[in-house]
Structure formats: structure tokens, C-alpha cells
C-alpha positions in Angstrom: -1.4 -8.7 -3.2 -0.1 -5.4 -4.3 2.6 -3.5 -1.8 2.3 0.1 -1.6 6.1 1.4 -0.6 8.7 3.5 0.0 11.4 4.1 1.9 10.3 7.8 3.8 7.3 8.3 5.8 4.8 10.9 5.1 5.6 10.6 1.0 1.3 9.4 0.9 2.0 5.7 1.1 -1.6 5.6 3.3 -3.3 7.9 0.9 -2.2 5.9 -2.0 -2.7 2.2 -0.1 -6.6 3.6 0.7 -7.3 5.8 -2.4 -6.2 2.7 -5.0 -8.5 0.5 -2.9 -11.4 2.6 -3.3 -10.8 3.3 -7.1 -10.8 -0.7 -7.9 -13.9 -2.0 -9.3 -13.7 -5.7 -7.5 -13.9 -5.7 -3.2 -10.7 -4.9 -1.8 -8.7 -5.5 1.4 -6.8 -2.6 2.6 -4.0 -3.6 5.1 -1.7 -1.5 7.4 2.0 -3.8 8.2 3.5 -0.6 9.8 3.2 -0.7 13.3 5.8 2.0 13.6 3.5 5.0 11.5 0.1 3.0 12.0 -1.7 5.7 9.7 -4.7 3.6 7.8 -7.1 3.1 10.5 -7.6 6.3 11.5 -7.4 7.5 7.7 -10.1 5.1 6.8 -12.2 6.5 9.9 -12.4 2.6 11.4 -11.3 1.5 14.9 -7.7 0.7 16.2 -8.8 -3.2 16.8 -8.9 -5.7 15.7 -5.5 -5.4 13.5 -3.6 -7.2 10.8 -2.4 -9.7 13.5 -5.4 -10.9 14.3 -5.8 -12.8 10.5 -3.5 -15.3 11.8 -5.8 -18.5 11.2 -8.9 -16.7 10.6 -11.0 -15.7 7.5 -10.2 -11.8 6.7 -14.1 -11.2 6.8 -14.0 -12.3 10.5 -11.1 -9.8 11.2 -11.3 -6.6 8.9 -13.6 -3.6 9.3 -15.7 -1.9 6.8 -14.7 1.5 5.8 -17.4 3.7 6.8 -17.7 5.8 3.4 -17.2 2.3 1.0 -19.1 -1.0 1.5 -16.2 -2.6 -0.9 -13.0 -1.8 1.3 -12.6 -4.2 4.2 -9.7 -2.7 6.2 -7.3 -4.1 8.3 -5.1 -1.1 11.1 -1.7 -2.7 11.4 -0.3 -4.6 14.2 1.0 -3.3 17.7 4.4 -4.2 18.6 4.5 -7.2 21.1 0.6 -8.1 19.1 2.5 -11.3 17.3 5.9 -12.8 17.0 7.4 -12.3 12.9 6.3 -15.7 11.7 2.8 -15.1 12.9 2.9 -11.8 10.7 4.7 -13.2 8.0 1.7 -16.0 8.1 -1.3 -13.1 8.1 0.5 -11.3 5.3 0.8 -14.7 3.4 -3.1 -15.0 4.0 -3.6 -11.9 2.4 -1.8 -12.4 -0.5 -3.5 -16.1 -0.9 -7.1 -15.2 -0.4 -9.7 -14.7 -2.2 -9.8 -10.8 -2.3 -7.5 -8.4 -3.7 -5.5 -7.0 -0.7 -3.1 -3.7 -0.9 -0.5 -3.2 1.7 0.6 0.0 3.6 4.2 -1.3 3.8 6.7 0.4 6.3 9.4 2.8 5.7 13.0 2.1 5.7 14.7 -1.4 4.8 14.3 -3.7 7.8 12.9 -6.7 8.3 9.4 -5.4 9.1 9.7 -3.7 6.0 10.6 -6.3 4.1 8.1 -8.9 5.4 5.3 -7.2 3.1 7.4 -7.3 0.0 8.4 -10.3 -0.4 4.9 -11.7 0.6 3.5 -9.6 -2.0 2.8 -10.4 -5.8 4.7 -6.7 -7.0 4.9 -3.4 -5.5 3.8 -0.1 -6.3 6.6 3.0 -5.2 5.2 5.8 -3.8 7.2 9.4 -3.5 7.5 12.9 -3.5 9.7 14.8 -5.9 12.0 15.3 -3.3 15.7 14.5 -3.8 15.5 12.5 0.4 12.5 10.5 -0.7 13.0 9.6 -4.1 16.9 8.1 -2.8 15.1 6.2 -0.4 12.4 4.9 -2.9 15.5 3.8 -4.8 16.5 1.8 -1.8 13.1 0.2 -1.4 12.8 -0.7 -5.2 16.5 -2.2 -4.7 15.2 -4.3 -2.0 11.9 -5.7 -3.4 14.3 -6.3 -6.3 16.3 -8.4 -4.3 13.2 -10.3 -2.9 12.5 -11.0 -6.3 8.9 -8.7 -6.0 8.6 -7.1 -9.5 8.6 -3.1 -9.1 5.3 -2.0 -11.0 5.9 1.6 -10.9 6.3 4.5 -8.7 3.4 6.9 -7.6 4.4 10.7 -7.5 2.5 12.8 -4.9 1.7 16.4 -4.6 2.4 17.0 -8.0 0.9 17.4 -11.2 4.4 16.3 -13.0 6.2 13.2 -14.2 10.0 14.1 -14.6 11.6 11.5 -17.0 14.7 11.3 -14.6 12.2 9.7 -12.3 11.6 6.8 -14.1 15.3 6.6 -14.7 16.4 6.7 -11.4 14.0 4.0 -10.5 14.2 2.2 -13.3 10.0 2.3 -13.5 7.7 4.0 -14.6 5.7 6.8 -13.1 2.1 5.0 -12.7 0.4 8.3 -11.6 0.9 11.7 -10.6 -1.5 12.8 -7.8 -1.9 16.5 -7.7 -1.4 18.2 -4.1 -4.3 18.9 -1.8 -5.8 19.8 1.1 -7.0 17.4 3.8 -9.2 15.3 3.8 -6.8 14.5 0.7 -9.3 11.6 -0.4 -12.3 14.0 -0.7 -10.4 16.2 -3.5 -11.6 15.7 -6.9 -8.2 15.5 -8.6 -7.0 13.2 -5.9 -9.6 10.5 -6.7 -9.4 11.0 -10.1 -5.9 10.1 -10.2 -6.1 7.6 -8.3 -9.2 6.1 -10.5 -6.6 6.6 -13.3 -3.8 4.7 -11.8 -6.6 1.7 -10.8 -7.3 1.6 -14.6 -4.0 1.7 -15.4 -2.8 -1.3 -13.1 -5.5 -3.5 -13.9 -7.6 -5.9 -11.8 -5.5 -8.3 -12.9 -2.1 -7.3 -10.8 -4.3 -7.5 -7.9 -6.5 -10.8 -8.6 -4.9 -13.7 -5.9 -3.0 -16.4 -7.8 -5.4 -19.8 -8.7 
């Protein structure tokens, strides 16, 4: 289970978290854990219910929907507040990152402990920022924290831009796994969009995705 992070909303965590899960080759899970910005649903064009809570016990094909424009993303809209106590999420995202699909994870912002339930269920993480000074301090924060979880830091993503400053990779002690040039909505319809995001599903690998045996 990849994590798709950062530590400011609206950086394109949800573009990022949908666009790599329709640029991988094998079937893919896309979840949403943040029920404070739930984005991916409504992204993904697929229904507010049934949510990531609802995994708890049961097989993802019984929960997750079916994005509408790609037969080979199952999708699951994050959980409502009050929908399950933190145990019965940390137990969904540990299904996730057990099971027999690749799943990648719209994590929340910030560095609580609904932020950090995703990482440190998750097999690495994938940082995902702007080239703004504000949200490239608080992917340093986030990276610091998966660290801490012991969740291996892949790389960071940079939206809305074509560039990959060097002090980036320094600063986050990554590096840059894709630049995704800026666009205008629907972002995931742009050419360059999804060819970046093709590139940065080649450059990952299956393999960081594939469930451990």
C-alpha cells in the first residue's frame, strides 16, 4: 500500500492518489482516509457511500465502487466522522495494505493521528507538493513523521509545474518522482497531466505497490 501525503491541503494529493491509480498497469484500489477534505469520491465521479469504513471485515470488492471512466480502479470515499472508532480504521487500512490488490491512499493533511494512521499502515509513502515555500515546510513535516513511523519516503511529487528544483530533493531528503505540469480542470483529462503521471507509475514500479506474500 502506497500513501499519497503531505502536510497542506489542496497541494493535488487527490489528483496524484487517482491519476497514479489509473496509470498502473495491474487493478488498483484507490482509498480516501481524510474525512476532514473527503475529495476522491466526488473526483472519481462515484457515490459518497459506502466508504473506507465499511472494509472493516469485509472483502474490498464487496465495499469499493468502480470508477465510472476505468474498469481497473475500485474506489473507496473516505470515512465520515463518528462512521467507526480509530481501531476499526486502523483495521480497514490494515486490510488494504494486506490484500490482494494494490491500494493507494489519499492520506490527510497535517500531523495527527488521523494522519498518521495511513502511514504507518502503509508499505512507503509518496510526498506530494507545490513549490510553495508553506507547503513544501509542511511536506517536510509529513516526511519527518512517516520517518518516524518507520514508512520509507519514496519521493515527493511536484504539482503545477514543469520544474524539479535540486533544493527540493535536499530539503526532503528525496527525490522528486515527478513533475506534473499545471492545468485546467478536469485536471485528469489534460494530456500532460496523465502523461506524467504514466511516467511516475513507470518510474515507481508495480513492485512498490504489490501486497507483501
Amino acid at each position: 500500500m502506497l500513501a499519497i501525503a503531505g502536510g497542506k491541503g489542496g497541494v493535488g494529493k487527490t489528483t496524484t492518489a487517482l491519476g497514479l491509480a489509473a496509470a498502473l498497469d495491474p487493478p488498483v484500489v484507490a482509498a480516501d482516509a481524510d474525512p476532514d477534505m473527503p475529495n476522491l469520491h466526488a473526483l472519481a465521479g462515484v457515490d459518497r457511500e459506502p466508504t473506507l469504513a465499511a472494509l472493516d471485515g469485509r472483502p474490498v470488492g464487496h465495499v469499493a465502487q468502480t470508477h465510472p471512466e476505468d474498469s481497473a480502479v475500485d474506489v473507496l470515499p473516505a470515512p465520515r466522522y463518528g462512521d467507526a472508532d480509530a481501531d476499526a480504521l486502523a483495521r480497514s487500512l490494515d486490510a488494504l495494505a494486506t490484500g490482494d490488490r494494490p491500494a493507494v491512499v489519499d492520506c490527510p493533511g497535517g500531523a495527527g493521528p488521523d494522519a498518521a494512521a495511513p502511514l504507518r499502515a502503509a508499505d512507503a509513502v509518496l510526498l506530494v507538493s507545490t513549490l510553495c515555500a508553506p507547503a513544501l515546510r509542511d511536506a517536510a513535516k509529513t516526511a519527518a513523521m512517516a520517518r518516524t513511523l518507520d514508512t520509507p519516503v519514496r519521493g515527493v511529487v511536484l504539482t503545477r509545474t514543469r520544474s524539479a528544483p535540486d533544493a527540493v530533493t535536499d530539503l526532503l531528503d528525496c527525490p522528486v518522482a515527478a513533475s506534473i505540469p499545471p492545468a485546467e480542470p478536469p485536471v485528469l483529462h489534460d494530456g500532460g497531466v496523465r502523461s506524467g503521471y504514466r511516467r511516475l507509475a513507470s518510474k515507481l514500479g508495480e513492485d512498490l505497490l504489490a501486497s507483501p506474500s
